[in-house]
C-alpha positions as CSV (number, residue, x, y, z in Angstrom):
1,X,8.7,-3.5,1.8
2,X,11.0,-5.4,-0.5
3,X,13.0,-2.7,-1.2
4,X,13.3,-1.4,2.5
5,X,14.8,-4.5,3.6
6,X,17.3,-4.7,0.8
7,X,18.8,-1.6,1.7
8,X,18.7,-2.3,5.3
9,X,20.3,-5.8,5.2
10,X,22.8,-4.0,2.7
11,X,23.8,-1.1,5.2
12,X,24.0,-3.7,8.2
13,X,26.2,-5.6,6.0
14,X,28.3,-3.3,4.8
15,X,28.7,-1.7,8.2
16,X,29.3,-5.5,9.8
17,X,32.3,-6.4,6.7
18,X,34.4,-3.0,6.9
19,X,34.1,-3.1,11.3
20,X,35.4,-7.0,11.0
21,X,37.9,-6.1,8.3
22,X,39.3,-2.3,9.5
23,X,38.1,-2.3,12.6
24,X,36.3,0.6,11.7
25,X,32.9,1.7,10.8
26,X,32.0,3.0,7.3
27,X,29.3,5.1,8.3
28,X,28.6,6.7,11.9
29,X,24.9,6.3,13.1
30,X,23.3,9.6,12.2
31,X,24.8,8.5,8.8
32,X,22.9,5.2,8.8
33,X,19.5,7.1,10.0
34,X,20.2,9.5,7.1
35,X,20.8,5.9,4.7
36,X,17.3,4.9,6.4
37,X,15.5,8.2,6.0
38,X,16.0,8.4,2.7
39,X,15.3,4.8,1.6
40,X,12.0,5.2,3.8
41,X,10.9,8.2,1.8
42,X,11.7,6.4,-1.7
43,X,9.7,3.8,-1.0
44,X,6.9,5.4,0.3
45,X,7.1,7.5,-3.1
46,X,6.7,4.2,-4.7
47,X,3.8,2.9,-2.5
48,X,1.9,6.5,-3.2
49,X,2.2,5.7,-6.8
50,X,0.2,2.5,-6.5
51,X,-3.5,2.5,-7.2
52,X,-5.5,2.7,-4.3
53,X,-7.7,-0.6,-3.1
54,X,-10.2,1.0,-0.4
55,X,-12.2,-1.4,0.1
56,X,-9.7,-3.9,0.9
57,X,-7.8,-1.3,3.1
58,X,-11.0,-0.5,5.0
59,X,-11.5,-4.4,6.0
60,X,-7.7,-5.0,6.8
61,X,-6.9,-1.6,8.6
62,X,-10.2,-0.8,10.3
63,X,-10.0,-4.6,11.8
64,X,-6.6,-4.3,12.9
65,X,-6.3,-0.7,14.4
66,X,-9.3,-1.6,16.4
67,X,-8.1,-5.1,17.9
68,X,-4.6,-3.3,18.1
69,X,-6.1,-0.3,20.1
70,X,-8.4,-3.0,22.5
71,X,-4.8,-4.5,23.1
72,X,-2.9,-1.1,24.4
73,X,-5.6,0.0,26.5
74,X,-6.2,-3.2,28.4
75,X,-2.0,-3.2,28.8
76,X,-2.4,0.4,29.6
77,X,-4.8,-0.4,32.3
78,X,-3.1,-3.8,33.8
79,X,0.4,-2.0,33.5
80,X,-0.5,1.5,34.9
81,X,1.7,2.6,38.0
């Protein structure tokens, strides 16, 4: 997660410092998606090569997903047209 948010603070400030300076962007936005993509992927890479911990993922996940779920359905319901 560390990493992600490195290279995301360092693309929005790279983009922020060259359109104050030049008035121009560095990279166009299918560029910075690309930037994204990629720094996604590598980090997911690195999270794959973690050892697993199921049981703790079970308790977290499983608890979480289903309170998440409760929560879109009753918005679902209350917010349907």
């Amino acid at each position: 997660m560390q990493f992600q948010l490195t290279i995301n603070l360092v693309a929005l400030v790279v983009a922020f410092v060259a359109a104050v300076t030049t008035g121009e962007m560095p990279l166009n936005v299918l560029q910075l998606l690309w930037v994204n993509l990629i720094m996604d992927a590598l980090a997911a890479l690195g999270n794959f090569s973690l050892p697993m911990r199921s049981l703790y993922m079970d308790q977290l996940f499983g608890f979480h997903l289903t309170k998440e779920s409760k929560w879109q359905m009753a918005m679902d319901i209350l917010l349907d047209d």
